[in-house]
C-alpha positions in Angstrom: -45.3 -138.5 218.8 -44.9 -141.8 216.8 -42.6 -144.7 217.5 -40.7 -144.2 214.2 -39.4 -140.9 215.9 -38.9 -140.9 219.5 -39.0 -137.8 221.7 -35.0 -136.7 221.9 -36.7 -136.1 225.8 -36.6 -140.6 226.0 -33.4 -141.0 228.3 -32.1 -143.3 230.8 -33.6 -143.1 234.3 -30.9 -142.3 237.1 -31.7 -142.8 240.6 -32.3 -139.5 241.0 -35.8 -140.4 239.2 -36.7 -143.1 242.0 -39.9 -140.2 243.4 -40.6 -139.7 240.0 -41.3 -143.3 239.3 -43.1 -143.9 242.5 -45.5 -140.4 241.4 -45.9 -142.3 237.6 -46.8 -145.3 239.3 -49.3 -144.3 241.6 -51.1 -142.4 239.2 -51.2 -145.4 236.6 -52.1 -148.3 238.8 -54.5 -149.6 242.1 -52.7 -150.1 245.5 -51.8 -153.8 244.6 -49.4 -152.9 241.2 -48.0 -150.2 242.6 -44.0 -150.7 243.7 -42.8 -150.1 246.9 -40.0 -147.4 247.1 -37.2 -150.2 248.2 -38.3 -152.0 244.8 -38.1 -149.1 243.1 -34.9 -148.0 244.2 -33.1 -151.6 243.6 -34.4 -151.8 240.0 -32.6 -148.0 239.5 -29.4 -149.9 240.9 -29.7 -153.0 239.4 -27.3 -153.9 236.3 -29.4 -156.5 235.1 -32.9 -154.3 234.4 -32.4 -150.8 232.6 -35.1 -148.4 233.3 -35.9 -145.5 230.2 -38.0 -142.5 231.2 -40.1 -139.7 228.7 -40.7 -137.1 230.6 -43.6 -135.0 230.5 -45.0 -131.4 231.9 -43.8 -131.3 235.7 -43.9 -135.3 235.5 -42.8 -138.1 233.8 -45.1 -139.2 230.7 -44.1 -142.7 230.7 -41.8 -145.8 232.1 -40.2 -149.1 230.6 -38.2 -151.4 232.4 -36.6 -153.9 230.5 -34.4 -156.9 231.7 -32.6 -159.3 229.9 -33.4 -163.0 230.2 -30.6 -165.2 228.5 -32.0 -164.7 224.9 -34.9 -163.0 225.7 -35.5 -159.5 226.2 -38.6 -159.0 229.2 -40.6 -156.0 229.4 -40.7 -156.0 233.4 -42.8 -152.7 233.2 -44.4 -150.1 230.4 -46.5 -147.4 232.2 -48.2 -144.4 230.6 -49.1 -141.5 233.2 -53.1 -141.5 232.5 -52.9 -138.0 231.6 -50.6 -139.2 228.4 -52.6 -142.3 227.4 -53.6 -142.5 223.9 -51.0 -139.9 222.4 -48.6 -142.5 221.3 -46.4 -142.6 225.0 -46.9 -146.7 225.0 -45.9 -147.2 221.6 -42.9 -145.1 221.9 -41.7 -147.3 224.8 -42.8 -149.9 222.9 -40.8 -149.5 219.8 -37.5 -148.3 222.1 -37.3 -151.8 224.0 -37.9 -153.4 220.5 -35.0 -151.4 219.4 -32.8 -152.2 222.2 -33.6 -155.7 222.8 -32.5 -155.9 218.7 -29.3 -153.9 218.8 -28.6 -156.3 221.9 -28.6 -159.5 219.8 -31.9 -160.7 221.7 -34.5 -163.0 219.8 -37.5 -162.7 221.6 -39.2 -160.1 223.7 -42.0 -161.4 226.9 -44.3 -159.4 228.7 -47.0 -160.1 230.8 -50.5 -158.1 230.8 -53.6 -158.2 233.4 -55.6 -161.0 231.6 -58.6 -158.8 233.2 -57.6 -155.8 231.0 -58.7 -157.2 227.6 -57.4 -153.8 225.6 -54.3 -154.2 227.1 -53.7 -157.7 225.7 -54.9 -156.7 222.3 -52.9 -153.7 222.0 -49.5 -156.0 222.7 -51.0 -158.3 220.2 -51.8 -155.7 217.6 -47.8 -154.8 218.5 -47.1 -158.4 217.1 -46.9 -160.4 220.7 -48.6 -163.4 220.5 -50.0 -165.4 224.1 -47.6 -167.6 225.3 -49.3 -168.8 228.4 -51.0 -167.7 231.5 -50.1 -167.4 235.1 -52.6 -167.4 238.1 -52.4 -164.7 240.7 -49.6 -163.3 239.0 -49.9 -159.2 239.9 -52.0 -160.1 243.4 -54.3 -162.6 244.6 -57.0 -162.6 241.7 -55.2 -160.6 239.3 -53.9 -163.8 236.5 -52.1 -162.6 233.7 -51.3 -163.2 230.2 -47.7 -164.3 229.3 -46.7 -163.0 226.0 -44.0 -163.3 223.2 -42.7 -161.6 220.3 -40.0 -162.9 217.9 -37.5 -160.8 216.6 
């Protein structure tokens, strides 16, 4: 799988896709990130975030919430199911929301990473995102994280 060609499988999350999403989350994150349902369920609803899903063997592979921020493009989420990491899943997502936030006029994209997850800054970096700040206590108490920004 490489960003250049996306699975045909990458589609639009419905609401029917809310368990799903709860089931990818839990898997990829402590108690603290994870959603609640409710949360998950209004994002599904919401017109201002779109949610795209790659679905994988009796699960879903991957998430990427994007929502649009006057002329800015945010990645709200990107989650790989552990079971998926390291066989292209993130950059996939990655290269979608790039492709969307484009086609949608946007100039920038922003994301925010765990500033205690070092490899997870860098690969958003190696992905051209520069920092663009840092916010304290961002994810939970004690989890700060690293604002970043990508021109487009």
């Amino acid at each position: 799988m490489t960003p250049d060609s996306p699975p045909s499988a990458l589609r639009r999350a419905v609401p029917d896709d809310a368990a799903a999403l709860l089931a990818l989350h839990d898997e990829a994150f402590d108690d603290e990130r994870r959603p609640p349902p409710a949360e998950v369920v209004r994002i599904l609803a919401s017109p201002a975030e779109t949610v795209w899903v790659l679905p994988g063997p009796g699960r879903l592979d991957g998430a990427v919430v994007l929502r649009r921020l006057g002329i800015d493009l945010h990645l709200r989420d990107l989650v790989t199911h552990p079971a998926a990491r390291g066989q292209g899943v993130g950059r996939v997502l990655l290269a979608h929301a790039e492709a969307m936030a484009r086609r949608d006029g946007a100039r920038t994209m922003t994301v925010e990473a765990e500033e205690q997850d070092p490899r997870l800054v860098a690969w958003y970096e190696s992905a051209g995102f520069e920092r663009s700040g840092r916010i304290e206590d961002f994810f939970h108490a004690g989890c700060s994280a690293i604002r970043l920004r990508k021109a487009l």
